[in-house]
C-alpha positions, 0 to 999 in steps of 0.5 A: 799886789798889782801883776807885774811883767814876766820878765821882770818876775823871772829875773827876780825868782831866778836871782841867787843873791837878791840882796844884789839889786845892781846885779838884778837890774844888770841882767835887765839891762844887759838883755838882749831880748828886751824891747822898748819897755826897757825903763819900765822894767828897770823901774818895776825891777827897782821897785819890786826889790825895794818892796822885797826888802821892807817885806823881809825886814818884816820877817817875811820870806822867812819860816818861823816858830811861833811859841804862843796861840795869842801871837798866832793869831795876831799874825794871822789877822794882822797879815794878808797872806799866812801858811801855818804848820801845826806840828809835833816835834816828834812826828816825821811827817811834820819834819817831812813838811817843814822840809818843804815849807822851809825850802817855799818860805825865801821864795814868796816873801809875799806870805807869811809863814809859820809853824806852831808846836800843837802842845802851844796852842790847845785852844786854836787846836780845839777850835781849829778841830786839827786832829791829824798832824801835820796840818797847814791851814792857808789864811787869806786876810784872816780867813782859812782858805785852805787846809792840808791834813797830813799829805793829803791831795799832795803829790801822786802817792799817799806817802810822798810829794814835791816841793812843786805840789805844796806850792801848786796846793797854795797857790790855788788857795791863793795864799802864793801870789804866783809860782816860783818853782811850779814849771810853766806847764804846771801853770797852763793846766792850773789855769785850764782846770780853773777855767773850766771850774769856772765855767761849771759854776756858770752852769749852776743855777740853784 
């Protein structure tokens, strides 16, 4: 998805009834900071909306249940951006996180995401070696990009973390196309310690 200006991305993630797009473009246009690129963010406000809207009507932004292996993996090769919960429906933690990916999934229409009861799914448990749950794998065009087994590398404590570090965790697997409830200063030190990953891999020469 092509990067779109921050003032228009903050009208949309600020919005609290995005089926409004008059509404959307009223807070564009009745800015007062806005300078002369006024049109152009009309027409990406409009534009980002429109594709909100055709994303939605595909259930995305939406957290759904999926009852069989087969469908799963029908959706996970067939979407560009994917989370799945494995669960068991009896497990607080699994509860616990569903609480979180529930609250994630309306903001980021971009990705697809879902849950499945492992008893569903013994073939993919196999393969997959999920043997802690919960479990949220990240699926980039088909590929696992990441895997969260129970709460782990979450939050500052073994037991309990926020909504914002789920998020952070996607977002650096690259299954979220930007922040929603991340703060601004979360962003700056992600893309610091990515920097700086970076240059480290610059260092490595074997």
């Amino acid at each position: 998805m092509a990067q779109i200006d921050s003032k228009v991305a903050s009208v949309l993630d600020k919005s609290h009834n995005e089926e409004d797009e008059d509404a959307l473009l009223d807070s564009l246009e009745n800015d007062p900071s806005l300078d002369g690129f006024r049109e152009q963010r009309l027409q990406q406000l409009h534009s980002e909306f429109t594709r909100a809207k055709q994303m939605r009507s595909q259930e995305h932004g939406t957290y759904v249940e999926i009852k069989d292996e087969k469908g799963l993996m029908d959706i996970t090769t067939a979407t560009k951006l994917c989370v799945v919960h494995f669960f068991k429906p009896d497990f607080n933690r699994c509860r616990i996180m569903d609480e979180h990916l529930q609250t994630l999934a309306p903001k980021h229409f971009d990705t697809r995401f879902l849950r499945i009861n492992v008893e569903n799914c013994p073939f993919l448990v196999t393969k997959l070696k999920i043997q802690v749950l919960p479990c949220v794998l990240a699926f980039v065009n088909g590929v696992s990009a990441d895997r969260i087994i129970g709460f782990e590398g979450l939050g500052y404590s073994e037991d309990t973390f926020t909504t914002r570090d789920l998020e952070e965790r996607l977002l650096r697997a690259g299954v979220l196309v930007r922040a929603k409830t991340v703060g601004s200063e979360v962003m700056g030190r992600m893309k610091k310690q990515q920097e700086e990953e970076d240059a480290d891999d610059d260092d490595d020469w074997d």
